[in-house]
C-alpha positions in Angstrom: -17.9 0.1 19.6 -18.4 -3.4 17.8 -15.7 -4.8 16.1 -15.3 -5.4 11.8 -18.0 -7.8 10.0 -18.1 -10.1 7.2 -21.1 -9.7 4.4 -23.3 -11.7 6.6 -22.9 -9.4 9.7 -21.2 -12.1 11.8 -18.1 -10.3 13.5 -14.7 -11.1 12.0 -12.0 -11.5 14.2 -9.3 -13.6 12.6 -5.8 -12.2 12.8 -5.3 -12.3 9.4 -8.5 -11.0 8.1 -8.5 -7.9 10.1 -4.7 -6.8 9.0 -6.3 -8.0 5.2 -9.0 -5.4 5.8 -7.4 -3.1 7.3 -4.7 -2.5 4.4 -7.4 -2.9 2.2 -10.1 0.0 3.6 -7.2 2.2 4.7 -4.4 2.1 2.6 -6.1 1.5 -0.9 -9.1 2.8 -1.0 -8.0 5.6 1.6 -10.9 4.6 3.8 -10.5 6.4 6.9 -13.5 5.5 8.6 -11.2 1.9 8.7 -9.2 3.7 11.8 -12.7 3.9 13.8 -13.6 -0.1 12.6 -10.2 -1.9 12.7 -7.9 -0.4 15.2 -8.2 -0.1 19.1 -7.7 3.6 20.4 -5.6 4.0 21.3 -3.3 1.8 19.1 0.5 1.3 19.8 2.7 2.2 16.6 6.7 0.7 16.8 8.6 2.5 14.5 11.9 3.6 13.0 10.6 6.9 15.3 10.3 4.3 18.5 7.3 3.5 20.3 4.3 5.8 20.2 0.2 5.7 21.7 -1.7 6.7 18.7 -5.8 8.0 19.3 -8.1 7.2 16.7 -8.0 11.1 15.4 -4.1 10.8 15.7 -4.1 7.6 13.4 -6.5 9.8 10.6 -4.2 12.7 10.7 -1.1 9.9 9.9 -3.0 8.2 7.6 -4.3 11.5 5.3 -0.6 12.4 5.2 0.4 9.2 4.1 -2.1 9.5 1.4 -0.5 12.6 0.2 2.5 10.4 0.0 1.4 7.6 -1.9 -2.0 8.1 -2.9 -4.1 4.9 -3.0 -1.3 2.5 -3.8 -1.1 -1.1 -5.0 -0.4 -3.8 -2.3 1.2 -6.6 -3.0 2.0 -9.3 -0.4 4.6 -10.8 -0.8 4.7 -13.3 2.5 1.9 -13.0 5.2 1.9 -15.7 8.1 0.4 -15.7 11.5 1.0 -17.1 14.8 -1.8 -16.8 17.2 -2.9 -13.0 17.4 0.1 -11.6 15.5 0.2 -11.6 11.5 3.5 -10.9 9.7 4.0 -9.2 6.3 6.3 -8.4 3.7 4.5 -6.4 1.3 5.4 -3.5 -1.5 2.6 -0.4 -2.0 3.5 1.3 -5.2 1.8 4.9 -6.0 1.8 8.3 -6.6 2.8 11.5 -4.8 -0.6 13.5 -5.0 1.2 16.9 -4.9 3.6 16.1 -7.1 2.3 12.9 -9.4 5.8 11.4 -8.9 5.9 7.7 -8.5 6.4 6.3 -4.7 7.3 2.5 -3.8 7.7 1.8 -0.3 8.4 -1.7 1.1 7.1 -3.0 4.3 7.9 -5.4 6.8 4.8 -5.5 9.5 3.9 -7.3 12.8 0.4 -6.7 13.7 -1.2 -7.9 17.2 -5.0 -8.7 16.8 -7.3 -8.9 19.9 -11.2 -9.0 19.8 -10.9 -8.3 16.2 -9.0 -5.1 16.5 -5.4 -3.8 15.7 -4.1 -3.4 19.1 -0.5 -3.1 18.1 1.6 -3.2 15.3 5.5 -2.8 14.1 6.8 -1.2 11.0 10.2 -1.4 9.0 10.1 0.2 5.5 12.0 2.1 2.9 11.3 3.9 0.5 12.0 4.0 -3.5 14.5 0.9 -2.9 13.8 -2.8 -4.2 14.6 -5.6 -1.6 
């Protein structure tokens, strides 16, 4: 399994580029086949539910749920920064319930570790329908 590429084919493995993509493909345009391109299976999820190994077909199942959640929400970054293989964000995704139509914000604070131009890791603090 190769990792993401730019336009030109050439493999893209810059910390901050993959996490860019990744919420991109996945979380806006509700790209699933971003799981299978940007994330290592399995991938290691921190959470307010703790620490949990996620497979490939685990991380679709999340992310289709989350879609029914928010739909395909609005990013916007607030702070990004990166240190070596991790990338930092503060970021609010506004949308819409699917089901119900009702308007969702959730805020985000995420650490992502990057290796070989995959998510290997990442660490998530959010809530939901507040303004920080």
């Amino acid at each position: 399994m190769s990792g993401p590429r730019d336009p030109t084919g050439d493999a893209v493995t810059d910390p901050i580029s993959v996490v860019e993509r990744w919420q991109e493909r996945a979380w806006c345009h509700g790209d699933l086949d971003a799981v299978d391109d940007l994330l290592a299976d399995p991938v290691l999820r921190h959470g307010p539910s703790g620490t949990q190994r996620r497979s490939h077909a685990e991380m679709r199942s999340d992310l289709h749920r989350y879609q029914r959640a928010l739909g395909k929400p609005q990013i916007t970054v607030h702070d990004r920064v990166a240190d070596g293989d991790r990338v930092w964000s503060r970021l609010t995704m506004q949308g819409a319930n699917m089901d119900t139509g009702e308007p969702r914000t959730v805020q985000w604070m995420q650490m992502h570790r990057v290796a070989a131009g995959r998510i290997v890791e990442y660490w998530v603090l959010y809530a939901t329908d507040v303004k920080w």
